[in-house]
C-alpha positions as CSV (number, residue, x, y, z in Angstrom):
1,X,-74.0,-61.1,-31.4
2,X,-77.4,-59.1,-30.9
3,X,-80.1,-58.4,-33.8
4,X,-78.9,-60.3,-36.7
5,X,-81.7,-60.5,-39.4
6,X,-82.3,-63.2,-42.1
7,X,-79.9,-62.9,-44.9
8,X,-80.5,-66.2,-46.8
9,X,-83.2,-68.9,-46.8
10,X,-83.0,-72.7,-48.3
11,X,-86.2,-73.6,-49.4
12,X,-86.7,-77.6,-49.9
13,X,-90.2,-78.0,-52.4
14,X,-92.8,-75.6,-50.7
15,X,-90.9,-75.8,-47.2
16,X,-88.8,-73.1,-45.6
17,X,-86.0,-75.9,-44.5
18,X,-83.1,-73.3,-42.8
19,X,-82.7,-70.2,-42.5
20,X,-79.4,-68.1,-41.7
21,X,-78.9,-64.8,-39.8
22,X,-76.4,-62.2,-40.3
23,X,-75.0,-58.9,-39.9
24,X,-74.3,-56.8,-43.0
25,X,-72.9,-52.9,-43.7
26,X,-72.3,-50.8,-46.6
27,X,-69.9,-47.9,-46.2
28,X,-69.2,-45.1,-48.3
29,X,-65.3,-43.0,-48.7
30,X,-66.4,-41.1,-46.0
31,X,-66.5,-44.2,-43.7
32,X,-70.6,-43.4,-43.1
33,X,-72.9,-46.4,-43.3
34,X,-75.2,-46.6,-46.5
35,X,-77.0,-49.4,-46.0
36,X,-77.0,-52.0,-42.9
37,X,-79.0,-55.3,-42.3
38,X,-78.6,-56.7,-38.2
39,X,-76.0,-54.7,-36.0
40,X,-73.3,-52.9,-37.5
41,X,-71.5,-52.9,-34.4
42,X,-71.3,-56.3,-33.5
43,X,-68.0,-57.6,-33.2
44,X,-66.1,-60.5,-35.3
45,X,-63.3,-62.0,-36.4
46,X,-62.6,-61.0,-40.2
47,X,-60.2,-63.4,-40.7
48,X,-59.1,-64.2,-44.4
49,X,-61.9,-61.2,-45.6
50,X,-58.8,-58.8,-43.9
51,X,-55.7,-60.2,-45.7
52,X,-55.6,-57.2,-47.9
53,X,-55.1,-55.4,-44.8
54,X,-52.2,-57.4,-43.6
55,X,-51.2,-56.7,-46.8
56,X,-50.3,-53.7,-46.8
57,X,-47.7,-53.2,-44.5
58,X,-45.7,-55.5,-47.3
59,X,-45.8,-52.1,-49.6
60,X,-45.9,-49.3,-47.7
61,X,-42.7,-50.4,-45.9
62,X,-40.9,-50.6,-49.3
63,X,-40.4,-54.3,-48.9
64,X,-42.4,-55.1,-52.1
65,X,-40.5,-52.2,-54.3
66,X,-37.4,-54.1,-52.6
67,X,-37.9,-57.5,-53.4
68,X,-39.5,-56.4,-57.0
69,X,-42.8,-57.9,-56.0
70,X,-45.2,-58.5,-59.1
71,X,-48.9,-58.0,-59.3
72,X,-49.6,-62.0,-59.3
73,X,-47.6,-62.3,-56.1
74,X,-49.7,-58.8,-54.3
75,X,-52.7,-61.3,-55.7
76,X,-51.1,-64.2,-53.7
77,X,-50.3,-62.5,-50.5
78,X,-54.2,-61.4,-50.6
79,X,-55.4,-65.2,-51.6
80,X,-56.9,-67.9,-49.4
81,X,-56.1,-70.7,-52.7
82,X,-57.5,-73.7,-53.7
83,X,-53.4,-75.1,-53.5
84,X,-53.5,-75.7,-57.0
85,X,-50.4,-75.9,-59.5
86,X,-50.5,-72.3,-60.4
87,X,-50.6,-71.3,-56.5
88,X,-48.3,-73.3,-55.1
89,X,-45.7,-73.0,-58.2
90,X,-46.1,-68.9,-57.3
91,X,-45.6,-69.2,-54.0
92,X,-42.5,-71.6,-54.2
93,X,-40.8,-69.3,-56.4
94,X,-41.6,-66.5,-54.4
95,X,-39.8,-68.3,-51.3
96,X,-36.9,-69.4,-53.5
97,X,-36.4,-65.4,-54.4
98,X,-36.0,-64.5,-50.8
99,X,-33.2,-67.9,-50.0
100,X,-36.2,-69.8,-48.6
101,X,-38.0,-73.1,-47.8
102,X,-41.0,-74.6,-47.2
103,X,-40.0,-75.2,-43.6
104,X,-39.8,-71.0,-43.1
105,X,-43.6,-70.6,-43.1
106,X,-45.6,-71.2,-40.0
107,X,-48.7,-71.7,-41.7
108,X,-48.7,-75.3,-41.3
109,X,-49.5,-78.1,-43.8
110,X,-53.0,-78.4,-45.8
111,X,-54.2,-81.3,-47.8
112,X,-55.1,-79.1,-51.0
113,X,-58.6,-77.9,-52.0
114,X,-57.8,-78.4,-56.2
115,X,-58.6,-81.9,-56.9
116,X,-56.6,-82.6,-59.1
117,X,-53.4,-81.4,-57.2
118,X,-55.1,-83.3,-54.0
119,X,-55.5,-86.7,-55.9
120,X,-51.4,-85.8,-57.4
121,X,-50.8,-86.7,-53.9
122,X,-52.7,-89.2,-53.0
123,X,-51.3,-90.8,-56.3
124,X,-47.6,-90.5,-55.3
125,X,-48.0,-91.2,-52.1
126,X,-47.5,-87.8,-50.7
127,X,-48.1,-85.6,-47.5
128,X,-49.2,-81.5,-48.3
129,X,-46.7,-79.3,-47.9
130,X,-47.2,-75.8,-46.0
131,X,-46.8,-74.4,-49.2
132,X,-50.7,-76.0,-50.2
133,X,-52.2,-74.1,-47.1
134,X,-54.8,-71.7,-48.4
135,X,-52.6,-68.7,-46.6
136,X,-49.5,-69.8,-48.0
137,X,-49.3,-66.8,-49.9
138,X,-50.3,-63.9,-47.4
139,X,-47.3,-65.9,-45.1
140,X,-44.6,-65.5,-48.0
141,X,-45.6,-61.9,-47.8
142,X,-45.0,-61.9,-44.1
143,X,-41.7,-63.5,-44.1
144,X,-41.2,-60.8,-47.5
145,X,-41.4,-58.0,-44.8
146,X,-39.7,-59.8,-42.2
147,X,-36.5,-60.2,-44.3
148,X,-37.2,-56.4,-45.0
149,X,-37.4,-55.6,-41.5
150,X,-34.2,-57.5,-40.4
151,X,-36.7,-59.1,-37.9
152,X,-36.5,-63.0,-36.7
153,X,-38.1,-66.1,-37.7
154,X,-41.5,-66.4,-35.8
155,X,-43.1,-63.7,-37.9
156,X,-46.8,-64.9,-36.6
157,X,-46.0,-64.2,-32.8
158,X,-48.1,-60.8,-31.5
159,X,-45.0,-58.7,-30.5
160,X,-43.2,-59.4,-33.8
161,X,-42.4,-56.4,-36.1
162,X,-44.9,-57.9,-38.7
163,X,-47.5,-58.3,-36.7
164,X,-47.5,-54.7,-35.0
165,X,-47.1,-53.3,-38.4
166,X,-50.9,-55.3,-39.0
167,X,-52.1,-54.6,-36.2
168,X,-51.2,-50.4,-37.1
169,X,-52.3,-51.1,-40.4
170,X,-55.8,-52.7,-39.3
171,X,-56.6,-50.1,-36.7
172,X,-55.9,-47.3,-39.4
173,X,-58.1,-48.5,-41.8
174,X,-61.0,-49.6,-39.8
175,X,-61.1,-46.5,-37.5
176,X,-61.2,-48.6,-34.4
177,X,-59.1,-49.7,-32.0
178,X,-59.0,-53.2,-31.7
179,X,-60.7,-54.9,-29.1
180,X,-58.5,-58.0,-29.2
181,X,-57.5,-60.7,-31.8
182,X,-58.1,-64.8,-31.7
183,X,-55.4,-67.0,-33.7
184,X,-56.3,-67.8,-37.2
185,X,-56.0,-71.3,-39.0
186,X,-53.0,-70.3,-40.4
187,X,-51.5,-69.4,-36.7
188,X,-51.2,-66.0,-37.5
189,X,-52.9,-63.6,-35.2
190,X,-56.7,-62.5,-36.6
191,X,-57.6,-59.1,-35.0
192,X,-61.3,-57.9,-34.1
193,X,-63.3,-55.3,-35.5
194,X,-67.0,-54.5,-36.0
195,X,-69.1,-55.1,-38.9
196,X,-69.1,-51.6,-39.4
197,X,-64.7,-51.1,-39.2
198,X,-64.7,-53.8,-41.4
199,X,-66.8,-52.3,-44.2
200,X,-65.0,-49.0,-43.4
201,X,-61.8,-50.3,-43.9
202,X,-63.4,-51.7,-47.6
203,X,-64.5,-48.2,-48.3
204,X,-60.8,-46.9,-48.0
205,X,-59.7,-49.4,-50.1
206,X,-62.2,-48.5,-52.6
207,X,-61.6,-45.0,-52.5
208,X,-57.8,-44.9,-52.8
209,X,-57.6,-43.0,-55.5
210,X,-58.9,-40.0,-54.2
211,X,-56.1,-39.6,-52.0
212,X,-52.6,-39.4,-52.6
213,X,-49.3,-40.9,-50.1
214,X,-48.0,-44.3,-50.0
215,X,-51.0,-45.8,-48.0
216,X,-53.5,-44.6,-51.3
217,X,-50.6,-46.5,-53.2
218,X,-50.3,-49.0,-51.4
219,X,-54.1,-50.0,-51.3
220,X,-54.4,-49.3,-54.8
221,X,-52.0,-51.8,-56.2
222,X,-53.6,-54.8,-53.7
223,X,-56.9,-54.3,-55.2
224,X,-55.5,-54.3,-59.0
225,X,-53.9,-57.6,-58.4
226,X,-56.7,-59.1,-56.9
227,X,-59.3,-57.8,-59.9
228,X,-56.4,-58.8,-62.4
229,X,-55.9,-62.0,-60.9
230,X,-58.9,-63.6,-59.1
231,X,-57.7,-67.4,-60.2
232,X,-54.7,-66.8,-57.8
233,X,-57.1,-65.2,-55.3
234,X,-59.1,-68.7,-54.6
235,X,-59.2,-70.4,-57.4
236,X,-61.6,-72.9,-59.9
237,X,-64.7,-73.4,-59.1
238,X,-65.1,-70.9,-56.1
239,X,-67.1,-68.0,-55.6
240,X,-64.7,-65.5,-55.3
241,X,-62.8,-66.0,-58.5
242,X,-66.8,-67.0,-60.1
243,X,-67.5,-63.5,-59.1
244,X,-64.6,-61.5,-59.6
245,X,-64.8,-62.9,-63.7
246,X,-68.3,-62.1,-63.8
247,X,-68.0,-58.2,-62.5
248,X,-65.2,-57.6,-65.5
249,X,-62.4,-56.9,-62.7
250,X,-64.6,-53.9,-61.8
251,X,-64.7,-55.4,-57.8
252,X,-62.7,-57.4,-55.6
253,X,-64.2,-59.5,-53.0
254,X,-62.9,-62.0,-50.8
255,X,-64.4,-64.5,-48.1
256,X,-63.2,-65.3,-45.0
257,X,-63.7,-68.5,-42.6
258,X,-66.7,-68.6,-40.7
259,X,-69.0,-67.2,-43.5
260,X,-67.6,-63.4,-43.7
261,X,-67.6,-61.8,-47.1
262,X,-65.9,-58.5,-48.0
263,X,-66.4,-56.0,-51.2
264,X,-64.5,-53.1,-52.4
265,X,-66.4,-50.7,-55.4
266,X,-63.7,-48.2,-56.7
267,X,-66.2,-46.7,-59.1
268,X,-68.7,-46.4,-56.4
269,X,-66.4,-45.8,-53.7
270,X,-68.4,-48.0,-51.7
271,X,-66.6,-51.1,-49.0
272,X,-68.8,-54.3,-48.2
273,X,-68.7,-56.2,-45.2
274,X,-70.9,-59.4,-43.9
275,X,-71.0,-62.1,-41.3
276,X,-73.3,-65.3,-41.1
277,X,-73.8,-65.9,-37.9
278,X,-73.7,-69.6,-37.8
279,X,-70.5,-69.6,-40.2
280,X,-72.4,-70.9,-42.9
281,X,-70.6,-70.4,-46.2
282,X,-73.2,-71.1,-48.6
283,X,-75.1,-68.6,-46.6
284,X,-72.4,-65.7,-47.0
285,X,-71.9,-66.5,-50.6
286,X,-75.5,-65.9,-51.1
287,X,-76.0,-62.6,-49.2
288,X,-72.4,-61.3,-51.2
289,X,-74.0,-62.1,-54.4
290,X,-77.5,-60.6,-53.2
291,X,-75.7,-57.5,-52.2
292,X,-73.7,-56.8,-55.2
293,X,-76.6,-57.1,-57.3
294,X,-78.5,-55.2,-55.0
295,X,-75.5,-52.2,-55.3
296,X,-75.6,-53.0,-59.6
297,X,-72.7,-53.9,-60.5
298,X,-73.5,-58.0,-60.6
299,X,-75.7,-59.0,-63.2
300,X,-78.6,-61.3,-61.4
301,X,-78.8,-63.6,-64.6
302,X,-75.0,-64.0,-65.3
303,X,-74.3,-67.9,-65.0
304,X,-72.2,-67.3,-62.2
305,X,-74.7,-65.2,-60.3
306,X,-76.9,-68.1,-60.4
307,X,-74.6,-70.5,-58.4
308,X,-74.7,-69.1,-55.1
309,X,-78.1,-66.6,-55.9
310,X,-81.1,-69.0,-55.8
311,X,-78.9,-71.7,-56.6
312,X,-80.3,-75.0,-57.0
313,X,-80.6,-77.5,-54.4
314,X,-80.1,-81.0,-56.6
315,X,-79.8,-84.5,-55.3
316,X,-77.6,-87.4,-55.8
317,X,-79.8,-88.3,-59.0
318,X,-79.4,-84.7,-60.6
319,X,-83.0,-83.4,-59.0
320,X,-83.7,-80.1,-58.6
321,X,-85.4,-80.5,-55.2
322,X,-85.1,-76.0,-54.5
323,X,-83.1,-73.9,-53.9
324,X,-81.1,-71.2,-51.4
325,X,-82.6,-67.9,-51.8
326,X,-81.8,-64.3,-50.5
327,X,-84.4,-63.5,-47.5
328,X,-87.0,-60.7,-48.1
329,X,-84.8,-58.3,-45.7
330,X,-82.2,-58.5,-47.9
331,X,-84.2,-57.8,-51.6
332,X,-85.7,-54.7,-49.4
């Protein structure tokens, strides 16, 4: 990657202590860039930021009118969750309505990010199931449209039927075609795109309801769910959910491994899309925050703002020793 710029800055006393470099874009319905920080056209791996995307093969095929999908579970198959009680419960259910098991997903087992569903286990003596992985939901949503599809088992292997149908869907929205794609955590494949594809494939999210078709539709309903439901789209304590709550279910964001951050503005029409270069997540949460307040619609002195906008750098004794700041590139 060529030309990122500072995006956030921890500060330790009077010391500049780190600093991390990024790529940002704002894109408007049009798919033209508003604003950029770094390249726009440097390439990356969305991964999770994009599982709206791979969502929407699962409507516009007819599979979720099919199966009578709900809005919590178009929530799920968008989530990367904490494995809590109330995701795990979902996504259970969700297998039992299409006849199947744990041992369908290919996701692969995760010890749990909710503590206390993590120490349930520890307590009984317990190994995670597939159905704690963070992805478990956007995989129940795969093997939704594989059923739908008459397709086989494997539903994460490139040439599958659900895969293509991402890999059409990804290309569509981001106006590119795909240089490649790299396999994700979850074993599912993760396709490229630019900074730039990415935030244009936000935009026309965001702007969905300007257009009419089952795409508009489709794109519509996945980012309803996840304003409606953004406990089920992470979970406590995170920064997407923190975030979500504190813009009303006005925007839907979503991170992604390896510090990217996505947006979608339907009243402004207007897709967001980030990358720390070094992965950092407390980075990416940072610029996200900066960026949305930056665009207005995140209030800088809302509690939640606070956690990953200067937020406080605070010791083992409870001492404020600084903080992690937005750089000057980014307030410009």
């Amino acid at each position: 990657m060529t030309n990122p710029v500072p995006m956030a800055e921890v500060w330790r006393g009077p010391l500049l202590e780190s600093l991390h470099l990024g790529h940002a874009v704002v894109c408007n319905a049009k798919g033209e860039i508003v604003r950029s920080w770094g390249d726009p056209n440097a390439v990356i791996y969305p991964r999770s930021s994009a599982k709206m995307i791979q969502a929407l093969p699962l409507i516009t095929s007819g599979a979720a009118a099919k199966y009578g999908l709900t809005s919590e579970q178009l929530a799920l198959a968008c989530a990367s969750h904490n494995g809590a009680e109330i995701h795990t419960s979902r996504v259970n259910t969700w297998l039992e309505q299409l006849s199947l098991s744990d041992d369908d997903l290919r996701c692969g087992p995760q010890m749990p990010n909710d503590i206390p569903a993590r120490n349930d286990l520890i307590k009984t003596d317990n190994s995670p199931c597939q159905v704690h992985n963070n992805c478990s939901g956007k995989h129940a949503g795969f093997l939704t449209l594989s059923q739908h599809l008459g397709a086989g088992p494997d539903y994460i292997d490139i040439d599958h039927p659900v895969q293509q149908a991402c890999r059409d869907a990804f290309e569509q929205v981001t106006g590119e075609t795909s240089p490649g794609y790299g396999i994700d955590g979850c074993s599912a494949p993760n396709f490229a795109t630019s900074v730039v594809g990415l935030a244009r494939s936000m935009a026309w999210l965001a702007s969905a309801a300007d257009r009419s078709g089952r795409d508009a539709e489709a794109a519509q309903q996945l980012v309803a769910a996840m304003t409606a439901h953004p406990e089920l789209v992470a979970g406590e304590t995170r920064a997407c959910t923190n975030l979500m709550r504190a813009m009303n279910g006005k925007v839907a964001i979503k991170t992604g491994a390896e510090a990217v951050f996505i947006a979608i503005l339907p009243e402004q029409k207007l897709g967001v899309a980030l990358k720390i270069t070094d992965g950092a997540t407390r980075a990416s949460e940072c610029a996200i925050a900066s960026i949305l307040v930056g665009l207005g619609v995140l209030d800088p002195d809302h509690p939640s703002t606070k956690l990953y906008r200067y937020a406080p750098l605070v010791n083992r004794r409870n001492v404020n020793c600084g903080d992690i700041r937005p750089s000057a590139e980014l307030l410009a």
